[in-house]
C-alpha positions in Angstrom: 95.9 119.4 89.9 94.0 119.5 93.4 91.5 117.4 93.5 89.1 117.0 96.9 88.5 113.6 98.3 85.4 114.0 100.2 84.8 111.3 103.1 81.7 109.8 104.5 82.5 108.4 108.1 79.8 105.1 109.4 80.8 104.0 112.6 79.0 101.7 115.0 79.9 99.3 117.5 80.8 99.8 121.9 84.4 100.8 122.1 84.7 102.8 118.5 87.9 104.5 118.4 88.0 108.3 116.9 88.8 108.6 113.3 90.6 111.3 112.2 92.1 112.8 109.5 95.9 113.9 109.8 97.0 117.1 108.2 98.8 115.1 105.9 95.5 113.7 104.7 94.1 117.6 104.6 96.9 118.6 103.0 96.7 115.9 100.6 92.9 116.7 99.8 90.6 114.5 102.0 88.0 116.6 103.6 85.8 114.9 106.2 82.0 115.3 104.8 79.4 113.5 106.6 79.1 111.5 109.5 76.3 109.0 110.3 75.1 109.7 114.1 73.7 106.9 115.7 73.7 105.1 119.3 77.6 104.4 118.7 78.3 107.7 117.8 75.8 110.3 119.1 75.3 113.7 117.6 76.9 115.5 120.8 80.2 113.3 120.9 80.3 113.7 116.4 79.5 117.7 116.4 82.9 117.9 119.0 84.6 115.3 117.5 84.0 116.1 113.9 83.4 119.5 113.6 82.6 121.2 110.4 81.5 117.6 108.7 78.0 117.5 108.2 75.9 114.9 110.7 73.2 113.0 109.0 70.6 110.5 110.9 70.7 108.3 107.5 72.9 105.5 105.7 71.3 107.1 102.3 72.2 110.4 102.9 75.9 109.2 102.6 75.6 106.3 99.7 73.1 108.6 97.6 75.8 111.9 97.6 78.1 111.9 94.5 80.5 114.0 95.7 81.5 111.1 98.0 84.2 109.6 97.1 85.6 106.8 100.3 83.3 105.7 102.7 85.3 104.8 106.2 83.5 102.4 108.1 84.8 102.3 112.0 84.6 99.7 114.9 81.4 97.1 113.8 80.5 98.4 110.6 84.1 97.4 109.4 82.6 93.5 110.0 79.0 94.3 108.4 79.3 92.7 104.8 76.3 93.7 104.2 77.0 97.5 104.5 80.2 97.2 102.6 78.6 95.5 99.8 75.8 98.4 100.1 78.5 100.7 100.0 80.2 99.0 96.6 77.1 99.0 95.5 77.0 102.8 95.4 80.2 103.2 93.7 82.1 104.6 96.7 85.7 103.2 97.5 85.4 101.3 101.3 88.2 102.0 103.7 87.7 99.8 107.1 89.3 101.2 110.5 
C-alpha cells in the first residue's frame, strides 16, 4: 500500500540551509506541501527553491491542515520549544533540521 506523507516545511533563522527531499524520500511517498514564507525564507527564494509546494504567510495554515502529516522545522525554529510544542499540539510528527 502507498500511502502519501505530506510535509509542512517552517524555517526561520540567518544562515537556514535548503531542505530538500531526495528522490528516495519521493519515491518513498513524502511530498513537500506547504512552506511558511517569512523574512528567513522569502516567497521569491521558496517559489524557486520549493516549487510546486504551496507557500503560505501563516503558522495555522500548516498546524490546522490534516492532511499534514511531519512538520520539518529548519535553522531557528528547530530551537523554538514553543513552536514544537505548538506543533505536538496539532498532532503532527516534528522532524528538526
Amino acid at each position: 500500500m502507498n500511502t502519501s506523507i505530506n510535509i509542512g516545511l517552517i524555517a526561520s533563522g540567518a544562515g537556514i540551509q535548503e531542505a530538500t527531499l531526495s528522490s528516495v524520500s519521493i519515491q518513498n511517498g513524502y511530498q513537500l506541501k506547504k512552506v511558511l514564507i517569512n523574512d528567513a525564507l522569502p516567497a521569491r527564494m521558496a517559489e524557486t527553491k520549493y516549487p510546486g509546494a504551496e507557500l503560505v504567510e501563516g503558522l495555522n495554515a500548516i498546524l490546522h491542515d490534516d492532511s499534514i502529516n511531519l512538520v520539518v522545522l529548519a535553522g531557528n525554529a528547530g530551537s523554538d520549544l514553543n513552536l514544537i510544542k505548538q506543533v505536538s499540539d496539532a498532532g503532527k510528527y516534528v522532524r528538526i533540521i
